[in-house]
C-alpha positions in Angstrom: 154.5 75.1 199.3 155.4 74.4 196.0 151.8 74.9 194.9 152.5 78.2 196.2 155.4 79.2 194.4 154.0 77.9 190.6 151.0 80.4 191.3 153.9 83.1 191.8 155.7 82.5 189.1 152.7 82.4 186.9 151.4 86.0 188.4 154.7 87.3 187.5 155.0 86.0 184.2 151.5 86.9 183.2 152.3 90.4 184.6 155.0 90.6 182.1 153.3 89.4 179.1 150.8 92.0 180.2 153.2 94.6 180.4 155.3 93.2 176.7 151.9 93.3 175.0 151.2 96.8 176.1 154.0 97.9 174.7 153.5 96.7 172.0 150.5 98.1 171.6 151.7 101.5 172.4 154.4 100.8 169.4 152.3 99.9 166.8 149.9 103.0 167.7 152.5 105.2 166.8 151.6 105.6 163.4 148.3 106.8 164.5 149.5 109.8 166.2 151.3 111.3 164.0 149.2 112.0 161.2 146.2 113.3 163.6 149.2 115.3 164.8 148.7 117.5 161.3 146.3 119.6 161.2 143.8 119.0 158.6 142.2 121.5 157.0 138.8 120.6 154.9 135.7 123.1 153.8 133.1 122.3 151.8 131.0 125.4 150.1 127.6 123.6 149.1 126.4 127.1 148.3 128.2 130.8 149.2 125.3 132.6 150.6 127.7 131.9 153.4 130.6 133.5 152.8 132.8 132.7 156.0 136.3 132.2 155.3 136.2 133.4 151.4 137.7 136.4 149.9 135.8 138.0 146.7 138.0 140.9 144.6 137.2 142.9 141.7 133.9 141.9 139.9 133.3 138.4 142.1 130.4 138.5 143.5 127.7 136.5 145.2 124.4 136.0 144.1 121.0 136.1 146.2 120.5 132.3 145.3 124.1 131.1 147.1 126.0 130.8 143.4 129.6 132.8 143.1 129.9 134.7 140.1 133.3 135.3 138.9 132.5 137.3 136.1 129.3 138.9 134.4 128.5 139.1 131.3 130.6 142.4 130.3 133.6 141.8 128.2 137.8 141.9 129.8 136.6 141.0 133.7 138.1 139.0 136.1 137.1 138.0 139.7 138.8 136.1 142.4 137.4 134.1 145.0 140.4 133.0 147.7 139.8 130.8 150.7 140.7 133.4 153.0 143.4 131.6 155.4 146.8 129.8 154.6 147.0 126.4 154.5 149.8 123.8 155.2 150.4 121.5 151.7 151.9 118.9 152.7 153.4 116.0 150.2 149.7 115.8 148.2 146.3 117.8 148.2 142.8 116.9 146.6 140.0 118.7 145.7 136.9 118.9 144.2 134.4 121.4 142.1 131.5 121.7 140.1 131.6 125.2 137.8 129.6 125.8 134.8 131.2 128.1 132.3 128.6 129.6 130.2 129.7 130.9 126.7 127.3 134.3 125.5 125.9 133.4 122.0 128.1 133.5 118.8 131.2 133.8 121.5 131.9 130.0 122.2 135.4 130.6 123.3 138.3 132.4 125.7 136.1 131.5 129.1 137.6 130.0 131.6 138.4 129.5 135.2 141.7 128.6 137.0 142.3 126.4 140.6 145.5 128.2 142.0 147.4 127.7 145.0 149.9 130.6 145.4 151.2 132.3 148.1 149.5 135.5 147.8 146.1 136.6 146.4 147.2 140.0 145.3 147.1 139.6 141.7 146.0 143.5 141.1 148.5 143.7 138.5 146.7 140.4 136.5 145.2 140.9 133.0 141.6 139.9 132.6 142.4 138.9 128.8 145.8 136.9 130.0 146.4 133.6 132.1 142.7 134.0 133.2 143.4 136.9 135.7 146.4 135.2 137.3 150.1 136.2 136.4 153.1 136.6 138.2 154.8 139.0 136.6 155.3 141.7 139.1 156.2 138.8 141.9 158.7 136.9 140.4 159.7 135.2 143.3 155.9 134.0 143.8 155.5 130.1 143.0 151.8 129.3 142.0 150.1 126.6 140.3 147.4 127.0 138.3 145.3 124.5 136.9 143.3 126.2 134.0 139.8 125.0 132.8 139.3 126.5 129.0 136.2 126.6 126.8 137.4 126.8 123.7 136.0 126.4 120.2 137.3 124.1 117.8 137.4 125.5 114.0 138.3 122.0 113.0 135.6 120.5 114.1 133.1 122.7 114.3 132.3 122.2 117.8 132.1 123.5 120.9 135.2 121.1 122.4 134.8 120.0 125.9 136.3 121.5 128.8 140.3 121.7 128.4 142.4 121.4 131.4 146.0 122.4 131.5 148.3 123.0 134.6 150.6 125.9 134.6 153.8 126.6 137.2 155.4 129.7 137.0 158.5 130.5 139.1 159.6 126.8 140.3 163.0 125.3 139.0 
């Protein structure tokens, strides 16, 4: 009888430690749940011949070999190209692009192109010669950030300088 009773107590302890560990399991996967909770948002555009989710305005445009052209080679344009949905920021973002800004002969400066996250891509009221077609002005209560890429041309040296990056806020105190 005793026999008996040790096998008992050992069932019921092992079912305890069982249940101890799974909750303890459970606990630590917590962490786990929350973040996949978030909805991420990702797109990659390898080319734009696709152009699902984009938003082109004024003289953006995409050419029959998949590249997005901003601007031509006319003087005082700008173009926009918007992913077309919101997104959620929460404490951090990353991203990543390849661009080539290609200067006309004898004019090796003032092109550029801006990454801006803003809460509204009407910017109909921008200047093509000013903050690279983005401004604020008429939406004053629109925060943006724009992170500007500028080809400039350095007199000093006599160069051609590298790109130039410089992030801009408008509207945040």
């Amino acid at each position: 009888m005793t026999d008996l009773h040790i096998r008992s107590k050992l069932s019921v302890s092992s079912s305890d430690m069982a249940h101890w560990l799974l909750q303890i399991l459970i606990i630590s996967s917590l962490h786990l749940i929350s973040p996949s909770s978030q909805q991420e948002t990702r797109f990659v555009y390898e080319n734009f011949s696709s152009q699902e989710n984009l938003y082109l305005d004024a003289s953006a445009t995409v050419l029959p070999s998949g590249l997005l052209e901003l601007t031509s080679a006319s003087e005082h344009q700008m173009g926009h190209a918007f992913y077309n949905k919101p997104l959620e920021l929460s404490s951090y973002f990353s991203t990543h692009f390849v661009c080539a800004l290609v200067p006309m002969q004898g004019n090796e400066g003032g092109h550029g192109l801006a990454f801006v996250v803003s809460p509204s891509r009407d910017f109909s009221h921008a200047e093509p010669t000013r903050y690279l077609g983005v401004s604020t002005h008429h939406h004053l209560n629109h925060h943006l950030l724009l992170l500007a890429f500028l080809l400039l041309s350095l007199t000093l040296f006599g160069t051609l300088s590298s790109m130039m990056s410089k992030t801009i806020t408008w509207g945040l105190m």
